[in-house]
C-alpha positions as CSV (number, residue, x, y, z in Angstrom):
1,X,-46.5,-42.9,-46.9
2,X,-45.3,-39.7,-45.6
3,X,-43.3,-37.2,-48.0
4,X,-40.0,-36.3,-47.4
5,X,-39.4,-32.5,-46.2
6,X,-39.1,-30.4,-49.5
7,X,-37.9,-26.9,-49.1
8,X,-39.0,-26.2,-52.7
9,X,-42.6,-27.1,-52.4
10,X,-45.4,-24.9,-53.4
11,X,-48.8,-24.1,-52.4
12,X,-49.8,-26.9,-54.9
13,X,-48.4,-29.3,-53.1
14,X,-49.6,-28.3,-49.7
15,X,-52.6,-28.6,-51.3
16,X,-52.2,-31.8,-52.6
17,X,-51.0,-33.3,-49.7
18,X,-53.9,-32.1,-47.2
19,X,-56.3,-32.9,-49.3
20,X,-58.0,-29.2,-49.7
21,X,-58.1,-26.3,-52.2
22,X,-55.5,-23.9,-53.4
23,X,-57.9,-21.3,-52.0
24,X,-58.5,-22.8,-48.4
25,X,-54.6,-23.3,-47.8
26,X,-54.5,-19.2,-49.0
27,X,-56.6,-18.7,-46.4
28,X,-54.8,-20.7,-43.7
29,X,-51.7,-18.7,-44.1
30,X,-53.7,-15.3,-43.8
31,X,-55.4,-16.4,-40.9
32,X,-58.8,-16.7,-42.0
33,X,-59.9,-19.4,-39.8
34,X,-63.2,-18.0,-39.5
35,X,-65.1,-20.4,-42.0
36,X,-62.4,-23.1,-41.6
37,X,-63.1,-26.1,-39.4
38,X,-60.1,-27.1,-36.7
39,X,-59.5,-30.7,-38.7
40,X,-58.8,-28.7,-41.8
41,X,-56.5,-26.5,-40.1
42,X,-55.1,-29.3,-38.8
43,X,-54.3,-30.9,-41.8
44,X,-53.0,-27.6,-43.7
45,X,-50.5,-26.9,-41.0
46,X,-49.8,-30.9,-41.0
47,X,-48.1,-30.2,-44.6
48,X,-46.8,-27.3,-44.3
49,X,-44.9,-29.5,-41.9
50,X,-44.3,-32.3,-43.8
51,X,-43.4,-30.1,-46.8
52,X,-41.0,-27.6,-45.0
53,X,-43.4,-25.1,-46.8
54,X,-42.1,-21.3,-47.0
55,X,-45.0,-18.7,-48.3
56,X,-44.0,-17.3,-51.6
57,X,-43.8,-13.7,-50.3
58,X,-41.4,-14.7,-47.5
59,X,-38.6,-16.8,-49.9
60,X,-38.7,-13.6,-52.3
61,X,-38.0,-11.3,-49.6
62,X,-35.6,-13.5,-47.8
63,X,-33.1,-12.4,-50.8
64,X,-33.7,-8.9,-50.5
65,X,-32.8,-6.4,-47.5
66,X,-34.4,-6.1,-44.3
67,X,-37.9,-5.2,-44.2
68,X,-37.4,-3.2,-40.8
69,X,-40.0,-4.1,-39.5
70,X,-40.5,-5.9,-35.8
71,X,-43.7,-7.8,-35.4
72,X,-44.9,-6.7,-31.4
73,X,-48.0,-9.0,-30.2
74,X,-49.4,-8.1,-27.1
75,X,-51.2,-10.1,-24.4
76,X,-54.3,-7.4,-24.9
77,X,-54.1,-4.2,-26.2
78,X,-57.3,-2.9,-23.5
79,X,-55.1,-3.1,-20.6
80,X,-52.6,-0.2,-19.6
81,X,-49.4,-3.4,-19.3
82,X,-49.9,-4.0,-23.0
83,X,-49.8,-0.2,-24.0
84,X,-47.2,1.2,-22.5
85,X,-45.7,-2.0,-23.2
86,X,-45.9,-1.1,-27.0
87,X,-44.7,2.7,-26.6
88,X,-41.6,1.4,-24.6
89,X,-40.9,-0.8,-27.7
90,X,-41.9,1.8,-30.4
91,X,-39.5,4.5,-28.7
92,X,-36.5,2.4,-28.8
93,X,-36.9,0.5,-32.1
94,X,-37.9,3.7,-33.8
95,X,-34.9,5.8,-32.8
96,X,-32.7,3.1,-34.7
97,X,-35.1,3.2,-37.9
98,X,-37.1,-0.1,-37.1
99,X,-41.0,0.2,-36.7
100,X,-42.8,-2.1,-34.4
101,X,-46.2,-3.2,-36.2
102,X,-48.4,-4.1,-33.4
103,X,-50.8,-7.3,-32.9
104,X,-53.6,-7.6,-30.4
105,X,-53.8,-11.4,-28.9
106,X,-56.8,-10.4,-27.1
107,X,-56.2,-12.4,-24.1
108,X,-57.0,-15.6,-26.9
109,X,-54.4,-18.2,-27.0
110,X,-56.1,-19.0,-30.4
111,X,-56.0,-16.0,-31.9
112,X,-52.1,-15.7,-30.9
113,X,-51.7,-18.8,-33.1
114,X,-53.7,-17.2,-35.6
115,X,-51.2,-14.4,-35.3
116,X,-48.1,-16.3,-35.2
117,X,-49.3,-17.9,-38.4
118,X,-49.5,-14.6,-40.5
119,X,-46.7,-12.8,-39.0
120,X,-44.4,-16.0,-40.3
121,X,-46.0,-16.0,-43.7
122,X,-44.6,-12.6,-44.2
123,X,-41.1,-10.7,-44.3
124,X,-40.7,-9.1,-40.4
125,X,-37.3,-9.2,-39.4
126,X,-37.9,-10.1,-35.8
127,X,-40.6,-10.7,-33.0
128,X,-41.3,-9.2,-29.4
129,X,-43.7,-11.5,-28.0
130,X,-46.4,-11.0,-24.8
131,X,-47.4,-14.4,-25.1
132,X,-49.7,-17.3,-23.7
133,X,-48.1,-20.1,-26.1
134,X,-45.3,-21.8,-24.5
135,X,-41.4,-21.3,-27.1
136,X,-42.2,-25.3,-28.5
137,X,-45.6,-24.2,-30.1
138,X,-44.5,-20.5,-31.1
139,X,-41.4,-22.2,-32.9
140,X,-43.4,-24.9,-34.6
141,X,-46.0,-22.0,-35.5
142,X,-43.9,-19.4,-37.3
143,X,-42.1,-22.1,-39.1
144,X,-39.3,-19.5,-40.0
145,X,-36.4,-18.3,-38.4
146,X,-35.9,-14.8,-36.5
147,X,-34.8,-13.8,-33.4
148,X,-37.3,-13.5,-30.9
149,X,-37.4,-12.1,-27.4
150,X,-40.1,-12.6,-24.8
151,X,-41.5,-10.2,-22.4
152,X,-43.3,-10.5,-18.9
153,X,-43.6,-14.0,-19.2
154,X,-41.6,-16.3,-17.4
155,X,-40.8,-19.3,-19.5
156,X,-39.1,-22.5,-18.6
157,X,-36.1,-24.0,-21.2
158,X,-36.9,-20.3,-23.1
159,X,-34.6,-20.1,-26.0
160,X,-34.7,-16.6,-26.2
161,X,-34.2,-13.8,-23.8
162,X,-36.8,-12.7,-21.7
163,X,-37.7,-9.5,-20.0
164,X,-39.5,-10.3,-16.7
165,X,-40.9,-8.7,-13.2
166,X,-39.8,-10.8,-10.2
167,X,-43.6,-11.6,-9.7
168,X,-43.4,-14.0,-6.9
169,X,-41.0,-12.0,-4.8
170,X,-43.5,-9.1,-5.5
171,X,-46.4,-10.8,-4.4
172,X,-44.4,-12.2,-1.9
173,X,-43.3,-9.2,0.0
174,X,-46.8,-7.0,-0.6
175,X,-48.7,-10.0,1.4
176,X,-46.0,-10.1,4.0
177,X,-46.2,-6.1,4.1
178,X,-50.3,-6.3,4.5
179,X,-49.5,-9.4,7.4
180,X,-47.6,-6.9,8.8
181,X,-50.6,-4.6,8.9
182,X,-52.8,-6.9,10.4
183,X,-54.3,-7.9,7.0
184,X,-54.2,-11.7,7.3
185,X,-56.9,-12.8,4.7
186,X,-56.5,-11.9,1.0
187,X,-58.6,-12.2,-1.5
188,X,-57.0,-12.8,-4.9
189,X,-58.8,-11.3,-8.3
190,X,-57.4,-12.6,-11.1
191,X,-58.1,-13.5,-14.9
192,X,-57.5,-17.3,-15.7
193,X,-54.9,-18.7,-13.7
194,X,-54.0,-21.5,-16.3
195,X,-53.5,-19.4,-18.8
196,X,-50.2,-17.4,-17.4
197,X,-47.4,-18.5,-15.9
198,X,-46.6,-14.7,-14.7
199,X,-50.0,-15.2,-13.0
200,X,-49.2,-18.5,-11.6
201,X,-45.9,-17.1,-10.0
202,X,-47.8,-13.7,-8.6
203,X,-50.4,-16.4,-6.9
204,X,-47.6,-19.0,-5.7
205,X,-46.0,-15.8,-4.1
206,X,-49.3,-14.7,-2.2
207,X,-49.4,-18.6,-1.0
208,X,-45.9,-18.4,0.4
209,X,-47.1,-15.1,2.9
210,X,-50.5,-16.5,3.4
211,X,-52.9,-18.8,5.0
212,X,-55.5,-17.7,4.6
213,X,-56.7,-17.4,1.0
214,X,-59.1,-17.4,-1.2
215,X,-59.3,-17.0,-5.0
216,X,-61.6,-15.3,-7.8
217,X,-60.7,-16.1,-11.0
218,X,-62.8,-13.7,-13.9
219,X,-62.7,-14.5,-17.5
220,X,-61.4,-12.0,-19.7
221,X,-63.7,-13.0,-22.8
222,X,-66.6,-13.0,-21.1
223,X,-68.1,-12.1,-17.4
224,X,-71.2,-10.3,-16.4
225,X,-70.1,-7.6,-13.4
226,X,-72.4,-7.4,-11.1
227,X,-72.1,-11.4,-10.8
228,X,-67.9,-10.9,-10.0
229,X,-69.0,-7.6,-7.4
230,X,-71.7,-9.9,-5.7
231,X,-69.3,-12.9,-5.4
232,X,-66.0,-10.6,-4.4
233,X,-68.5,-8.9,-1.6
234,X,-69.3,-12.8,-0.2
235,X,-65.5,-13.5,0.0
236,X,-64.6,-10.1,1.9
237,X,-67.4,-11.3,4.4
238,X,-66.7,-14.7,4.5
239,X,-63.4,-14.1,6.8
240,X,-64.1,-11.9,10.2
241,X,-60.3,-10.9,9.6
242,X,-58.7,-7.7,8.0
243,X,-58.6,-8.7,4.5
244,X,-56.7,-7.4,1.8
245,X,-58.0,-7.6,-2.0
246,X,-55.1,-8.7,-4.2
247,X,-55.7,-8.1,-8.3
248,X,-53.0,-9.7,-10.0
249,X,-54.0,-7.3,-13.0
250,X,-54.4,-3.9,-13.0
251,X,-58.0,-4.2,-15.1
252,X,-59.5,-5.8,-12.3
253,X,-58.5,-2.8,-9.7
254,X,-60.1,-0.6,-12.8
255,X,-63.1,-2.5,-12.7
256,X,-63.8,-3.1,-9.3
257,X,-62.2,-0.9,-6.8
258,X,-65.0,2.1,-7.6
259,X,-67.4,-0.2,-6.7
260,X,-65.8,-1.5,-3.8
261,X,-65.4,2.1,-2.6
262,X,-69.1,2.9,-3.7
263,X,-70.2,0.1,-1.1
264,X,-68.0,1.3,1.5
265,X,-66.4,-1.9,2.0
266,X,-63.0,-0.3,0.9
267,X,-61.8,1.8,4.4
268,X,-58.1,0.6,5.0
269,X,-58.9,-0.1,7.9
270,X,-60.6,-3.7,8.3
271,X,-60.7,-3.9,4.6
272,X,-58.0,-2.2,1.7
273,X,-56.9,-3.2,-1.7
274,X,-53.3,-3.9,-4.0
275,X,-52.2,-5.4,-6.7
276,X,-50.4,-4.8,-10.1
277,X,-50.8,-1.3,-11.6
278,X,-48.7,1.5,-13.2
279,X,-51.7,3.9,-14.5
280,X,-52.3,7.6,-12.3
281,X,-55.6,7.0,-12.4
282,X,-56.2,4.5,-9.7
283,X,-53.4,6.2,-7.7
284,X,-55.7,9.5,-7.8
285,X,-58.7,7.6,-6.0
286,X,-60.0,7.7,-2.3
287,X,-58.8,6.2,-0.3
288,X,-55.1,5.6,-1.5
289,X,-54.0,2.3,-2.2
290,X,-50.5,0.8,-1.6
291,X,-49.4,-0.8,-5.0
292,X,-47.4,-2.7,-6.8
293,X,-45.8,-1.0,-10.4
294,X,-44.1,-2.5,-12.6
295,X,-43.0,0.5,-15.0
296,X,-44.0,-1.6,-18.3
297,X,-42.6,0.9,-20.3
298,X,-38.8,0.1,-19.3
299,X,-39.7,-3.4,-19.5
300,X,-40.6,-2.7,-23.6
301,X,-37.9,-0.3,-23.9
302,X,-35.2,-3.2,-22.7
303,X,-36.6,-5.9,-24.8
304,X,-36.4,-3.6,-28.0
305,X,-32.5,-3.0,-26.6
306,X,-32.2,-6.5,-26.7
307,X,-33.9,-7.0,-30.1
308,X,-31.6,-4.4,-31.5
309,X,-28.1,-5.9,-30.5
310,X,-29.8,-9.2,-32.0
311,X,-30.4,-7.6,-35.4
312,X,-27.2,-6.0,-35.6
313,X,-25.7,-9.9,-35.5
314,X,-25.0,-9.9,-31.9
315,X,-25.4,-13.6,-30.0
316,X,-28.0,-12.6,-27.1
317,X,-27.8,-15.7,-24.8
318,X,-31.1,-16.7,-23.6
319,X,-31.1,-15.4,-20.3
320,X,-33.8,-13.7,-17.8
321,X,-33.7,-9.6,-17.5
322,X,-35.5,-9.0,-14.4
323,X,-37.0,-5.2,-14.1
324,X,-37.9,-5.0,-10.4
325,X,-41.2,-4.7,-9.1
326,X,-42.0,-2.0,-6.4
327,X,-44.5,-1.6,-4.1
328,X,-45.2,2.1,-3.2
């Protein structure tokens, strides 16, 4: 029979009631899942459910004053996005005496739950999230209340705010702008397109402008180079039209493009390039690319604004702040 929810239970009775040690449920709630199968997991988290289970260290600092401190996770901390991402937070929340305490998801929806875990076993008084979960599993993971804001991730029946780029208006109107340029077939370079909505709306908005289309999708945890360059090279060929390459992230334009250029397939003429990117660096290469920025840094700096009047006790209804995209 199951227990009844218990708002005093201990880590005894986790224990207890998921069968495992004292010392394996300590290490669920730090997130050291290294050593611990997924069915123990499983269970652990199963009774913290059941059991309404608070960690120790947050009920004592539930009665005390604010830690001031914002927990910030990031999509991936190696991409441009996610760091200037983080300073537009840092700048903001900082300059009202709040510190942002940064977490890398690496591009890992499992180590975000890993995350999620340990950030809601401990005192943080709210959360800025870059994330690849969807608001039903985050909530059910952090198993404590604090406001929480979302940015550059479009979410469906969100219940917080979110701070958003219109991505398929400005993957819309680039491909209509290259169409205009006689650049008809477009090859998208992407990460995983399951596992990002703001991905999925940047690729529905290419589709809308587009016939003629095809997609490379590149996993971020693992890919071998020249393999992507050899297979991007067959699909520029493949189509005796002007093509465009369209990276839906910047890290692919980083990755690529020099190569591209190296093998003189890049001319702007019968073949150019686009896509998603705020850093000088690309802008600085031969030949120059029209782009599409996002300024990541306001998009950080609005979310902590957001954030703040949350803290402060305002009611922030959970709507969409849309930072337009431009292409330039």
């Amino acid at each position: 029979m199951a227990r009844k929810s218990n708002k005093n239970a201990n880590i005894k009775d986790v224990a207890a009631l998921a069968g495992v040690s004292i010392a394996t449920v300590s290490r669920f709630l730090n997130g050291n899942l290294g050593r611990m199968s997924a069915a123990t997991a499983a269970k652990v988290q199963d009774a913290i459910t059941k059991l309404n289970y608070v960690p120790n260290s947050v009920a004592r600092q539930m009665i005390t004053r604010s830690s001031k401190l914002v927990a910030v996770i990031v999509a991936n901390i190696d991409d441009y996005f996610s760091t200037e991402l983080f300073k537009g937070i840092s700048s903001i929340l900082e300059s009202q005496g709040y510190i942002g305490v940064l977490f890398d998801a690496n591009a890992d929806i499992e180590r975000e739950k890993t995350l999620l875990r340990a950030i809601g076993s401990h005192q943080f008084d709210g959360l800025l999230l870059q994330s690849f979960s969807n608001p039903q599993t985050v909530q059910e993971i952090l198993h404590q209340q604090m406001p929480v804001v979302s940015v550059d991730r479009e979410m469906d029946a969100c219940p917080w705010p979110q701070v958003i780029t219109d991505n398929f208006q400005a993957a819309q109107e680039a491909t209509e702008y290259f169409g205009r340029q006689g650049y008809t077939h477009v090859v998208v370079l992407t990460s995983e397109l399951d596992l990002s909505r703001t991905r999925q709306e940047r690729y529905r908005g290419i589709l809308s402008a587009a016939q003629d289309v095809d997609v490379l999708e590149v996993s971020e945890a693992s890919y071998n180079h020249s393999e992507v360059h050899q297979r991007l090279t067959a699909l520029i060929h493949k189509s005796d039209q002007k093509t465009v390459v369209f990276a839906l992230k910047e890290r692919w334009l980083l990755e690529f493009f020099p190569n591209l250029i190296i093998s003189g397939l890049i001319d702007n003429q019968e073949v150019t390039a686009t896509g998603f990117a705020d850093t000088d660096f690309i802008r600085r290469m031969e030949p120059k690319l029209t782009l599409i920025t996002q300024n990541p840094f306001l998009m950080g700096a609005s979310s902590a604004e957001i954030m703040l009047r949350e803290l402060n006790g305002e009611h922030v209804a959970p709507d969409r702040m849309i930072i337009p995209a431009k292409l330039q």
